[in-house]
C-alpha positions in Angstrom: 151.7 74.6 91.8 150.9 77.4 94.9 148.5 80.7 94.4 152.5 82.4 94.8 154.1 80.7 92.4 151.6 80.9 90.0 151.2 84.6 90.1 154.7 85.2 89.9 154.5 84.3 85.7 155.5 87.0 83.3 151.7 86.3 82.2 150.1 86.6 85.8 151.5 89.9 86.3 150.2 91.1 82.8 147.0 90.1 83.9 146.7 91.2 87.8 148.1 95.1 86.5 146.1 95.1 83.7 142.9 94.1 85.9 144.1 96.9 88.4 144.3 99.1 85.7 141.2 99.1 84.5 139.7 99.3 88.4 141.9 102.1 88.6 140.3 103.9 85.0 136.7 102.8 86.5 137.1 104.3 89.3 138.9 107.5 88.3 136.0 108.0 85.6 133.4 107.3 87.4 134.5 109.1 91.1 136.1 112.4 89.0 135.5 112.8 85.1 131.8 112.1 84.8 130.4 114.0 87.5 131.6 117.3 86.3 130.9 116.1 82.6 127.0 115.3 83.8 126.4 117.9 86.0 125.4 120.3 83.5 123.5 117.9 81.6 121.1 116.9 84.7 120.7 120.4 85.2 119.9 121.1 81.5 117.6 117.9 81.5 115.7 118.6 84.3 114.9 122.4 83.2 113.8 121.7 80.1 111.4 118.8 81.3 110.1 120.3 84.7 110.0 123.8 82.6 111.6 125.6 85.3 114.8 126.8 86.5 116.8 123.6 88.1 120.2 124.1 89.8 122.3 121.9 91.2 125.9 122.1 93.4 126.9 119.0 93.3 126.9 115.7 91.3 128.5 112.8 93.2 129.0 109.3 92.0 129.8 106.0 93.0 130.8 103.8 89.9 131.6 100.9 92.6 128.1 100.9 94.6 126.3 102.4 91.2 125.2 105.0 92.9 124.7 109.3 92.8 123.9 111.8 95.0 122.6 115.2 94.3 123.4 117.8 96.1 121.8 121.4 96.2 119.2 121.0 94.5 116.9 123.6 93.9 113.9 123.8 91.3 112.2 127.2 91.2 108.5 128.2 90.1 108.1 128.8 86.7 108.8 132.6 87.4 112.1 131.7 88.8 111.5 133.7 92.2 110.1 131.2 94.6 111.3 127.5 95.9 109.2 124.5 94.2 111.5 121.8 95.0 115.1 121.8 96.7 117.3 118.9 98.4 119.6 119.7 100.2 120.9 115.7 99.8 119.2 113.2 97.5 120.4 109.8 97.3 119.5 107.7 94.3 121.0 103.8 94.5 121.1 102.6 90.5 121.8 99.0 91.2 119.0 96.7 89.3 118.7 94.5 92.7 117.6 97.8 93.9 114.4 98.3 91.8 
């Protein structure tokens, strides 16, 4: 029996779409849905740890290379006015080989 011929059962096909469909959900979650969900959360995190005023612009994510990327950035003193800390890019790679 061939790769084609095998692939081409009633069960094969269950399988392959429902393994693309579940890449496809990964992917959708972790590209569009969480980022907008965690963004506020980092920013919330962050402030009430560094006990200042933390905003950020963006939250990307890459649920494939398990990695984020925050952009804009910006802690303030505690009094808010000045800069302590801004990015205007930081990478973080999340991967366990990686630490």
């Amino acid at each position: 029996m061939s790769f084609l011929s095998a692939i081409r059962t009633p069960r094969a096909r269950k399988l392959l779409g429902t393994a693309v469909g579940l890449v496809g959900l990964w992917a959708i979650v972790g590209f569009f849905l969480l980022p907008n969900l965690l963004r506020p959360i980092v920013e919330r995190k962050l402030a009430e740890s560094l006990h200042r005023p933390v905003k950020l612009r963006r939250l990307a994510l890459n649920p494939f290379a398990l990695s984020a990327t925050l952009e804009g950035l910006d802690v303030r003193d505690r009094d808010g006015i000045r800069a302590f800390l801004t990015f205007e890019r930081l990478y973080v790679n999340l991967e366990a080989s990686s630490l």
